[in-house]
C-alpha positions as CSV (number, residue, x, y, z in Angstrom):
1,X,-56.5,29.8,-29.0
2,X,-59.0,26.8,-29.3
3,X,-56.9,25.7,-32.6
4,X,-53.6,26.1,-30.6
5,X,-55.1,23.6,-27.6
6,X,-56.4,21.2,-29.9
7,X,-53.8,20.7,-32.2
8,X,-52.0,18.3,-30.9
9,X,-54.4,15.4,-29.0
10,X,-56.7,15.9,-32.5
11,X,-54.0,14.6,-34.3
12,X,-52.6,11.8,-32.4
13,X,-49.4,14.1,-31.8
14,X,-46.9,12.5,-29.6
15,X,-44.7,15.1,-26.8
16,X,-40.5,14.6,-28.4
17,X,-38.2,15.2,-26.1
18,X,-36.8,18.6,-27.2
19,X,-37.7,21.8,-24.8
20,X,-40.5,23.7,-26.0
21,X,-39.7,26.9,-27.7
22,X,-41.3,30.1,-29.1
23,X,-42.9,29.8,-32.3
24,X,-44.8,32.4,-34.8
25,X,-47.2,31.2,-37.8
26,X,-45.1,32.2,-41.3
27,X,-46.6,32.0,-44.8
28,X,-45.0,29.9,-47.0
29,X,-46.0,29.6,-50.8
30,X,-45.5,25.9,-52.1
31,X,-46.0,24.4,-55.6
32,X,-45.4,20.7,-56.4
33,X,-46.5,18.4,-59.3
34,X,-48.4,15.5,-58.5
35,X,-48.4,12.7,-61.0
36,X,-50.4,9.2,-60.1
37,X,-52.2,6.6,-60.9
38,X,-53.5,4.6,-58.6
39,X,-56.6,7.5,-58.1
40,X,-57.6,10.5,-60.8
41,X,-58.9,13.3,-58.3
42,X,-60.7,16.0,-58.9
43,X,-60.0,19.1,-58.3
44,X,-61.6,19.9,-55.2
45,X,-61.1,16.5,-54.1
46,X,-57.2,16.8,-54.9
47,X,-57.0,20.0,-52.9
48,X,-59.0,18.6,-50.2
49,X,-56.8,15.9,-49.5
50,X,-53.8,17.8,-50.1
51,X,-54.8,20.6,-47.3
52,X,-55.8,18.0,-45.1
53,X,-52.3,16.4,-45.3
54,X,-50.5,19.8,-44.9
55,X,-52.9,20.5,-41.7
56,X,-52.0,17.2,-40.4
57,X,-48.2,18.0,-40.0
58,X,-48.5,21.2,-38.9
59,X,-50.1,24.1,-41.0
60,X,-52.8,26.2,-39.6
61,X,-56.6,25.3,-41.0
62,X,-56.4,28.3,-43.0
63,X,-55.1,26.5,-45.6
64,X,-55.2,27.5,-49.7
65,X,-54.9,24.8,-52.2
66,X,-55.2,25.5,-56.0
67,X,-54.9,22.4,-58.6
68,X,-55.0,22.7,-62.0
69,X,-55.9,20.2,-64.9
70,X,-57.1,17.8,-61.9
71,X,-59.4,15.4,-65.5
72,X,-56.6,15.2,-68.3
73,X,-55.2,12.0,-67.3
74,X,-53.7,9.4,-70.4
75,X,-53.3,5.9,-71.4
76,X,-49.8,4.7,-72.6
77,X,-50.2,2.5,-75.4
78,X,-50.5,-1.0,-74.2
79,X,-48.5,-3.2,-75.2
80,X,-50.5,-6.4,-76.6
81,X,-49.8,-9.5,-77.0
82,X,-51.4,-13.0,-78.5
83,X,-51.8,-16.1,-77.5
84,X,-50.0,-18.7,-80.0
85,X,-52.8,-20.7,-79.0
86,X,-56.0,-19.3,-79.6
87,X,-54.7,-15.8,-81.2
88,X,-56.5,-14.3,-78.4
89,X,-55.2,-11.1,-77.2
90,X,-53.5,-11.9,-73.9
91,X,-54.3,-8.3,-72.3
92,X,-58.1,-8.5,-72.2
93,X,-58.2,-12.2,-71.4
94,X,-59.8,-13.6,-68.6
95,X,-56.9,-15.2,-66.0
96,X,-57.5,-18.8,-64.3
97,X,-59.5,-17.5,-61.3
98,X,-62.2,-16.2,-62.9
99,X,-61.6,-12.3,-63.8
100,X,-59.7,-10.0,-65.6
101,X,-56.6,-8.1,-64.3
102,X,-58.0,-5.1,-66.1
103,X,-61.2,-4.9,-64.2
104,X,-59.8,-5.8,-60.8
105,X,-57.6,-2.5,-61.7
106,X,-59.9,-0.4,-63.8
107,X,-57.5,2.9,-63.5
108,X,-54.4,0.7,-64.7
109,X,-52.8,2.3,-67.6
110,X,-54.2,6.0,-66.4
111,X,-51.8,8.4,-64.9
112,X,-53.0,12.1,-63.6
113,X,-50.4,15.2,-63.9
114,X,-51.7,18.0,-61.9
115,X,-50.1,21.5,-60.9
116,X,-50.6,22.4,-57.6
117,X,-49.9,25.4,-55.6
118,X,-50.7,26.0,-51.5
119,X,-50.5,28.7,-49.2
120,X,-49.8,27.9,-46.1
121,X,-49.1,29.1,-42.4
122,X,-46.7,26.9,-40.9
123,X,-44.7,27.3,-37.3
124,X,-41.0,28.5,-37.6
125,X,-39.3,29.3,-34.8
126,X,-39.2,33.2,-33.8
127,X,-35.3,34.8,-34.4
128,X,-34.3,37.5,-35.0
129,X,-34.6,37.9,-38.3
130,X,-38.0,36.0,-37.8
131,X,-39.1,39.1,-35.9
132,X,-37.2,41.8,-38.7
133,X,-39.4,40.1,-41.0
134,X,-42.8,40.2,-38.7
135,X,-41.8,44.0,-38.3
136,X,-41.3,44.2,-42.1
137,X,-45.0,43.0,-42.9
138,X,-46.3,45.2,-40.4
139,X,-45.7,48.4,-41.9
140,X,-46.9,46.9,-45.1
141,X,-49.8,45.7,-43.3
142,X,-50.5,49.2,-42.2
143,X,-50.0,50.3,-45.8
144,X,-52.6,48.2,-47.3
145,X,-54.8,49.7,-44.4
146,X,-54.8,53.3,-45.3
147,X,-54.5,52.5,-49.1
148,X,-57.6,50.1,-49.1
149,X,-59.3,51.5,-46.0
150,X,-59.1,48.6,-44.8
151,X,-58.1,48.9,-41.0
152,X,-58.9,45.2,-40.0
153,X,-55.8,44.7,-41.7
154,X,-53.5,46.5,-39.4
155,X,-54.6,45.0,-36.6
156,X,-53.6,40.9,-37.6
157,X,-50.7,40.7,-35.5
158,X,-48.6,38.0,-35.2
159,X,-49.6,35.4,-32.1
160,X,-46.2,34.3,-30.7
161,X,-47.0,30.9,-29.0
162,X,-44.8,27.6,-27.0
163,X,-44.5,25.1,-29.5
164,X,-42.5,21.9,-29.6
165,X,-41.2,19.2,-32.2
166,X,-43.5,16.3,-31.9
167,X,-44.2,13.3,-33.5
168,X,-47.5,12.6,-35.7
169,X,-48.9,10.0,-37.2
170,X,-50.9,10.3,-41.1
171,X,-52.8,7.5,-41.2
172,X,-56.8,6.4,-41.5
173,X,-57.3,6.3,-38.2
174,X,-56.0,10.0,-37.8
175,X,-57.3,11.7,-41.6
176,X,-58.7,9.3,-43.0
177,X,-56.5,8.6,-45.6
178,X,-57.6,5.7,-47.9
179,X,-55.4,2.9,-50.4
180,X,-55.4,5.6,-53.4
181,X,-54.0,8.2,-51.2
182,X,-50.6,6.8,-51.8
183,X,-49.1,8.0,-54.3
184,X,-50.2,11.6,-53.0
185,X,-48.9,11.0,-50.0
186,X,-45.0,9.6,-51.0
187,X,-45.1,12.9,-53.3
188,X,-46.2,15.1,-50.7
189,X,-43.5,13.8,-48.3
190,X,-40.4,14.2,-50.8
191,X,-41.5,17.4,-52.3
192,X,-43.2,19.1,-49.7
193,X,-42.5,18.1,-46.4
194,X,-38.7,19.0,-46.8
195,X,-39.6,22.2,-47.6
196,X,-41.7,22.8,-44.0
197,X,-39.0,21.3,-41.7
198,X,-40.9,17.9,-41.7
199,X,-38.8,15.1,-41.1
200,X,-40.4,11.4,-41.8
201,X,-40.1,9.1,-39.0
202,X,-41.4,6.2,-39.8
203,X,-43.0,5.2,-42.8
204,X,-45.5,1.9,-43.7
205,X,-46.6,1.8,-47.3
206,X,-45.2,1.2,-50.8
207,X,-47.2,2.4,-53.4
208,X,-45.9,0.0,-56.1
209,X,-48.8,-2.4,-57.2
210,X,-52.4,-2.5,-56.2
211,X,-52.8,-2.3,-52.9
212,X,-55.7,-2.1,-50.8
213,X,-53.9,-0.6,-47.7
214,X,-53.8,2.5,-46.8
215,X,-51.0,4.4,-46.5
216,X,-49.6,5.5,-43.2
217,X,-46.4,7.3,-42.2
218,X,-44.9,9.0,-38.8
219,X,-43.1,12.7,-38.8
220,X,-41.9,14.9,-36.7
221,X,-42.9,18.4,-37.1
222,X,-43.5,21.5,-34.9
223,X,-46.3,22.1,-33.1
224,X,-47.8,23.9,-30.8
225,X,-48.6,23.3,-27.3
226,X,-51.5,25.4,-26.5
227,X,-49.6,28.5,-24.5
228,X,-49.5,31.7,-25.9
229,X,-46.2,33.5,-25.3
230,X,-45.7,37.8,-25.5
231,X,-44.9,39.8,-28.1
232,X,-41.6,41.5,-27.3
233,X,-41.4,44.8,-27.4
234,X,-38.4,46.2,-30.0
235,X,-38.3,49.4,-27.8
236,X,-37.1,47.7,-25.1
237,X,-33.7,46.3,-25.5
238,X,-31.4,45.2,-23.2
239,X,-28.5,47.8,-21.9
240,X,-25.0,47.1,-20.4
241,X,-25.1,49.0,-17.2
242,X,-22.5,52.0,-17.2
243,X,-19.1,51.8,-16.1
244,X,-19.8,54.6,-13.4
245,X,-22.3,52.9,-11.9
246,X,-20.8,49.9,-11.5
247,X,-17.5,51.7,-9.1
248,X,-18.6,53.8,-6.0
249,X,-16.7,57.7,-6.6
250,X,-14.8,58.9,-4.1
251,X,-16.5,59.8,-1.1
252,X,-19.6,58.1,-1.7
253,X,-21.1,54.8,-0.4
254,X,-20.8,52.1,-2.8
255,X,-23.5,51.6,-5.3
256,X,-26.4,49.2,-4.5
């Protein structure tokens, strides 16, 4: 419940103006490849920053982030060049103010290809083949329980809860988020966000060159609003009232 209330104000979360609906936590399995160079993470830095992003628009803080080969990055072979001049090579000289471009940029020429794979539980909308599905894992919830003896696992219901599409904002200020974050973050919004009903906004940085920026970007995502809603009840379903009932018979005072 505390999560559910603090969602939204701990994430600079902004109230759209769509009506509030009922929403249910769903896991959703996602796997991207993340390929940059302006940082070379490791791996528990990389997943760090990757659940941290995927909290940010949305996902509960349960998150599980696996990356693999985060340290096998590689250096293209540079092309070099001479100065007719001096026949000095042009690529590790010193420029007119004083330094090298290579060591203002020491990861230039380094790119890192990493595997990634998160689990996640993200707000969808409840439907009703939302709820089929809920009713689905139940009874293999309850499986696992008598097969494992596990009977904690039986008992993690769904919460159903008020939720509404909102607008957030990545940014430092919010996460964080730092100049070599960019190229994580542009991945993460083609490949990923798509995929979790994420729509981008707004967006303020361009990861081409060195920049010293940090990357910021505005979505709109689903979130919730801090009210819990019931769990319906399948047993209980909605009947048209019969034909008899609706027509007094003869002889009798009309129905009430």
């Amino acid at each position: 419940m505390t999560l559910l209330v603090a969602a939204g104000p701990a994430l600079g979360a902004e109230a759209g103006s769509q009506e509030p609906i009922t929403a249910v936590y769903k896991a959703h399995e996602i796997s991207f490849q993340y390929r940059g160079a302006s940082r070379l993470y490791s791996c528990p830095e990389l997943e760090q920053r990757v659940a941290l992003i995927l909290i940010g628009i949305g996902a509960r803080d349960d998150v599980k982030v696996n990356a693999r080969n985060c340290n096998l990055g590689y250096m293209p072979e540079e092309e070099v060049t001479f100065d007719p001049t001096f026949g000095r090579d042009r690529s590790r000289m010193d420029d007119r103010w004083g330094g090298s471009a290579r060591m203002r940029d020491p990861m230039s020429g380094r790119e890192q290809s990493t595997s990634i794979r998160a689990e996640v539980m993200f707000p969808v909308e409840v439907t009703q083949k939302v709820l089929d599905e809920l009713e689905k894992d139940k009874s293999r919830r309850e499986l696992v329980s008598r097969v494992t003896g596990n009977a904690a696992a039986a008992f993690n219901d769904p919460i159903l809860f008020e939720a509404q599409r909102q607008e957030v904002t990545l940014s430092h200020k919010t996460m964080r988020l730092q100049a070599e974050d960019c190229d994580l973050l542009e991945q993460m919004s083609q490949q990923v966000f798509r995929r979790l009903n994420v729509r981008v906004v707004r967006r303020g940085f361009n990861c081409e060159g060195l920049s010293r920026i940090p990357p910021q970007v505005t979505v709109e995502a689903l979130l919730p609003t801090g009210r819990l809603k019931p769990m319906p009840d399948p047993e209980k379903k909605a009947t048209p009232p019969a034909q008899e009932d609706s027509a007094a018979k003869p002889g009798e005072p009309p129905a009430e």
